[in-house]
N, C-alpha and C positions, 0 to 999 in steps of 0.2 A: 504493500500500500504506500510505507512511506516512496518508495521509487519512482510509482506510478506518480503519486505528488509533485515527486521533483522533477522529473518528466514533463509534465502538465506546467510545472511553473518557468521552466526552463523556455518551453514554446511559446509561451505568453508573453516573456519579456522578449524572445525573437524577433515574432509579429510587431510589436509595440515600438522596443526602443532605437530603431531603427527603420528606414525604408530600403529595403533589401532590391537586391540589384540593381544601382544604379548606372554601370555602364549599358547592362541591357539594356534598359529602357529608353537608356539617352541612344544607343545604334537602333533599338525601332524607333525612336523618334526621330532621328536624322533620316533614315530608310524609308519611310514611308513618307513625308514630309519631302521628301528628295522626287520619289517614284511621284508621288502626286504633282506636283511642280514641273517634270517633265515632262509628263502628258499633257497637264493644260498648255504650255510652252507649244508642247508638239502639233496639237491640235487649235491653237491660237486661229489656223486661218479657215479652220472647219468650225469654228465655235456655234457658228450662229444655226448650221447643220443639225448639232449635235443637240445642243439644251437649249437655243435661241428661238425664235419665231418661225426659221427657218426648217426646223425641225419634223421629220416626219411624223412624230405622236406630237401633233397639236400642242398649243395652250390648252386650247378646251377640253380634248381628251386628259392631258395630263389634271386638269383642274375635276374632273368627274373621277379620275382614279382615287385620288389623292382624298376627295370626299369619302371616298369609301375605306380605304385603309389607314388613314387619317398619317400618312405620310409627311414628317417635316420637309418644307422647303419654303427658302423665302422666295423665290424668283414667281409664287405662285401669287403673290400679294399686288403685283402689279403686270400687265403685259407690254411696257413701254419698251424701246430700246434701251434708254437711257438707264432703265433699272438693270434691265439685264448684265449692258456693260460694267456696268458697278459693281456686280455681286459678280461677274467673271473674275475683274480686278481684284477684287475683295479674296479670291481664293486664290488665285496667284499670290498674292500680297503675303495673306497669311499663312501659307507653305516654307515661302522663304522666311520669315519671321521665326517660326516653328523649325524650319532649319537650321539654323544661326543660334537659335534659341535666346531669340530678344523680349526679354518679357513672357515668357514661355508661357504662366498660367492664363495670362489673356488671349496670345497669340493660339494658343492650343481648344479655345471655345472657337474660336472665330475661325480655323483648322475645320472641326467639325460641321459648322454652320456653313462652311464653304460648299464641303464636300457631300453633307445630305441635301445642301440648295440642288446642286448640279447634278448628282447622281436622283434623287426622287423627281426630278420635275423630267425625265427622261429615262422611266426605267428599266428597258430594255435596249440601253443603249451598251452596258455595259458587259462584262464577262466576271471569272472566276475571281482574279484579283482585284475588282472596282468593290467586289462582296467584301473581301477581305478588310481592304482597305476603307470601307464605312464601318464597318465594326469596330477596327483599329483608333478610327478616329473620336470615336465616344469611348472607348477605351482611354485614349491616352487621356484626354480630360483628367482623370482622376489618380492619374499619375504623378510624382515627383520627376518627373522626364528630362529637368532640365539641372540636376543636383551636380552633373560633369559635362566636359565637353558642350560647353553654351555660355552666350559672351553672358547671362546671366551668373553664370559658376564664376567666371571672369571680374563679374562687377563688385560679387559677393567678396571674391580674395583679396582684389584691391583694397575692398573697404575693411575687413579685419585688418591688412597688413597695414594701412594709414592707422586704426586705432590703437594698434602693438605699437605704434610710434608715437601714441600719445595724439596723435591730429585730429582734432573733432571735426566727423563726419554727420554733414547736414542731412536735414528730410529728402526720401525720396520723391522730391518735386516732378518728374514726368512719371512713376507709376502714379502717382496721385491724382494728377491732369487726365492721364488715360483712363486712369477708372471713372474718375467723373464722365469723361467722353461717352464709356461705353453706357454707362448710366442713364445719362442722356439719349443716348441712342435704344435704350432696351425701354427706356417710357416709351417712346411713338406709338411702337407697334402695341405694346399695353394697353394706354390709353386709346389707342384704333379699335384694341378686338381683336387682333392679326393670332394675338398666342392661342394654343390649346393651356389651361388649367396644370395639365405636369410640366411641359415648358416654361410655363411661367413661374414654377417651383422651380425647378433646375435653374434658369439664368437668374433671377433673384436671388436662389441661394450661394452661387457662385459669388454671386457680387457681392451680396452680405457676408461671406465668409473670410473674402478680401479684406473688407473693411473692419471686422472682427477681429482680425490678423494683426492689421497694422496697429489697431489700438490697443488690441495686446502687448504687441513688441513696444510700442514708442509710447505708449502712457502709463500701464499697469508697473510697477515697479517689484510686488511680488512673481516668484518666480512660476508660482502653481499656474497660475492661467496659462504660462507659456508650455509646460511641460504636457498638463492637457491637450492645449490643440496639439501640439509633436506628435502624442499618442494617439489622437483619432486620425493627425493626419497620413501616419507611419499604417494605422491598420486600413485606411484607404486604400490607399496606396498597394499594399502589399494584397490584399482581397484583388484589385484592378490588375496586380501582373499576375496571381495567378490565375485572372480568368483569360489573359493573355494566353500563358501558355496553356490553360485548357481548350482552348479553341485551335490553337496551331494543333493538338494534337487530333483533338476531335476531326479537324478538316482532313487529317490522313488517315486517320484510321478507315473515318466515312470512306473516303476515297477510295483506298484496298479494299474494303471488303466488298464494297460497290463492284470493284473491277472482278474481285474472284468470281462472281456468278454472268459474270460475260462470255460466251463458249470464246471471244477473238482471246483473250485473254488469258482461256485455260488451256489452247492450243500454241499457244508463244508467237500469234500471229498481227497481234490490237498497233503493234508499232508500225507495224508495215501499212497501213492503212493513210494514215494524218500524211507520213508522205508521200502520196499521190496527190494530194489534192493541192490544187493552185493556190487556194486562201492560204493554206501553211505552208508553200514552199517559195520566199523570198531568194532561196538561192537551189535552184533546182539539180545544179550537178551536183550540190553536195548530198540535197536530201536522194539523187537516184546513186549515189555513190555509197549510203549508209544501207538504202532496202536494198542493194543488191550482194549485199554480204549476210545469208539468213540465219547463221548461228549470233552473227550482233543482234539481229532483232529478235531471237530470241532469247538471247540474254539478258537485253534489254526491258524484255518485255517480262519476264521472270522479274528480274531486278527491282523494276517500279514497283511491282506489289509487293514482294518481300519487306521491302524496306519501308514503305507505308505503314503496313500492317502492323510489324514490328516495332517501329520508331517508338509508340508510346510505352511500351514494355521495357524499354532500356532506358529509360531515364532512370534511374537507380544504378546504374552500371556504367560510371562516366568515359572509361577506354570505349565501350563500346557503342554506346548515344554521341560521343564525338567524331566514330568513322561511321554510321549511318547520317550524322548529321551534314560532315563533308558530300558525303554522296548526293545527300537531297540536292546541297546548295548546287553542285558541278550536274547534279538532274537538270536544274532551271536555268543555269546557264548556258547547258544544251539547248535547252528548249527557247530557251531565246534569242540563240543563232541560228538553230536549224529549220523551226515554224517561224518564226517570227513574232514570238510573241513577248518582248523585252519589257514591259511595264506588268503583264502577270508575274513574269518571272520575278524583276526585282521586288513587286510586294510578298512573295512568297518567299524570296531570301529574307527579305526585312523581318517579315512575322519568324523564320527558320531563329533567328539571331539573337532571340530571347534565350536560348538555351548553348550558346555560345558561353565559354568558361571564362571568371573575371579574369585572369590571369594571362589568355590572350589576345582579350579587351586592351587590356593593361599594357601590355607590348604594341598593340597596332596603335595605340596611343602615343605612345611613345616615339617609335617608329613615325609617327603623321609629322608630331612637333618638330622632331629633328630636321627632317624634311623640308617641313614650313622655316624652320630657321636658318637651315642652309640657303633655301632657296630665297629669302630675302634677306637676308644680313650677309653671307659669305661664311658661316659658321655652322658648326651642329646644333648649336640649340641646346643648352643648357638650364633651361627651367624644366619643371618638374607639371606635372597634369595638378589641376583644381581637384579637391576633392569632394564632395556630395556636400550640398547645400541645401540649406533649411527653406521647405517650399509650406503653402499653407495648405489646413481641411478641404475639403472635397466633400459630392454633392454625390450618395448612391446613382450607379446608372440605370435610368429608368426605362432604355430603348429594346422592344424585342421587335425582331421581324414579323411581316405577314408573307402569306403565301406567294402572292402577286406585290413584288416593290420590299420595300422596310418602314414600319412604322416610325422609326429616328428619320 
């Protein structure tokens, strides 16, 4: 009994005193925040095609869906031009933000609110990874995402390293300005009627929990109220990654065992298939140089399911969840030369990369800086990586799919 106690209490202070894995979360936050940035980039001249006016599912079809499954998006609030372009900008915008990790807990709502505008106001426009990556992005919400690697972890060390010197550091006058902004900006649609009732729980409480924060930190002088929010905001946090990785896993498992009841599948045939067809073959000698060799395809084709299937069974077995892991990733970087399909692959690296070991996080970190320091000073780079920074409470995530679209 007494074991089991200490056991139990050991796990409790895990969860709590701490927000566990922070490099993960900052390399899916960079990954996906990356892949999404590209694609809009990419498709900048298709825009208006894809989720615009232009669009083959209508305004008004998408406005009759969205009735029904009560789908988030703003771009459905108005059918101007002029709105559209703004909420296109507005998720470019806050991709690269969320990349950089400038202001991260702001930048990472307005991340989400990008990415459910444009994906629900057009929802068959997308594929395997656009799913992912809406997931991801109400996910990372509730994450500590920007604790390393983000000029936020950056602004954080500065300001310890001026206060170890004794130099008084003033208010943070532009998150303060920005939150007022978004504030302003989250009455409109309030005061219009524009929200659903849990939406307007969720961005309310995000804001409120900001403003909570800061008066914590910068008025309360006792240290309980800080050590509180830490705590709810540590088992946020840590609840949010690991439904992270319980979705990366569930997306493979589903996958294999989907693929085993396929006869192409169970005769080592399903690979030779994708490359015949023209959609997926951007470089055709390669994909009739791959089907013409048939012990690859069925190796390959064995291979994919094994390792699907398997993957969530070896996360307790780090030697062997880290050479199934490499294999995924080098899976989707095939697949992203040889179909063409390089925006599923990298969200599916992205989401892979929660289960990537801090150790060598910690080296490709290292390895980046050196790099970045050579490459613009003439040196290798002699500082050391920021270490996880104190981010605030978070707001349960309230979003499940429907069958047709996502309700987030």
């Amino acid at each position: 009994m007494n074991t089991f106690s200490l056991s139990l209490a050991r796990g409790i202070t895990r969860v709590t005193e701490a927000a566990l894995g922070p490099y993960q979360t900052a390399v899916v936050r960079i990954g996906f925040a990356a892949t999404w940035l590209l694609f809009l980039l990419r498709e900048f001249p298709h825009r208006q095609e894809m989720y615009g006016p232009d669009a083959p599912w209508s305004w008004d079809m998408a406005q009759q869906l969205i009735a029904t499954n009560h789908a988030f998006t703003i771009l459905m609030w108005s059918d101007s031009q002029i709105w559209f372009e703004s909420v296109y900008a507005l998720a470019v915008l806050s991709s690269l933000l969320l990349l950089l990790g400038w202001r991260t807990r702001a930048a990472s709502v307005l991340f989400m609110v990008g990415v459910l505008s444009l994906q629900n106001r057009s929802v068959f426009m997308g594929d395997g990874g656009d799913n992912v990556i809406h997931l991801m992005a109400i996910y990372l919400v509730f994450t500590r995402c920007g604790q390393v690697w983000s000029l936020d972890a950056r602004r954080a060390r500065l300001g310890g390293e001026a206060r170890a010197r004794g130099e008084r550091v003033g208010p943070d006058r532009v998150g303060l300005v920005l939150w007022g902004v978004l504030g302003l900006a989250l009455a409109a649609p309030t005061l219009a009627g524009r929200l659903s009732a849990g939406w307007l729980v969720v961005f309310w409480g995000l804001w409120a929990a900001q403003a909570l924060w800061w008066v914590v930190v910068g008025r309360v002088r006792s240290a309980e109220p800080r050590v509180l929010l830490d705590v709810v905001a540590n088992l946020v946090h840590n609840a949010a990654l690991f439904v992270i990785m319980a979705e990366a896993c569930l997306i493979y498992a589903t996958a294999g065992w989907y693929k085993i009841q396929g006869s192409r599948w169970q005769d080592g045939t399903a690979v030779y298939y994708p490359l015949h067809l023209d959609y997926f073959s951007p470089w055709p000698a390669l994909s009739d140089l791959l089907a013409g060799y048939g012990t690859i395809v069925m190796l390959v084709t064995y291979g994919t399911v094994i390792v699907q299937v398997a993957f969530p069974f070896t996360l307790f077995n780090r030697r062997v969840k880290n050479i199934l892991l490499v294999a995924m990733m080098t899976e989707h970087a095939v697949i992203a030369v040889v179909l063409g399909l390089p925006f599923f692959s990298l969200a599916m690296i992205a989401a892979d990369a929660v289960f990537l070991p801090t150790s060598f996080l910690r080296r490709l970190g290292g390895w980046v800086t050196r790099a970045r320091g050579g490459l613009f000073s003439g040196s290798g780079g002699g500082r050391t990586l920021p270490g996880p920074r104190e981010q605030p409470p978070s707001a349960p995530d309230p979003a499940e799919p429907t069958h047709v679209g996502f309700r987030a």
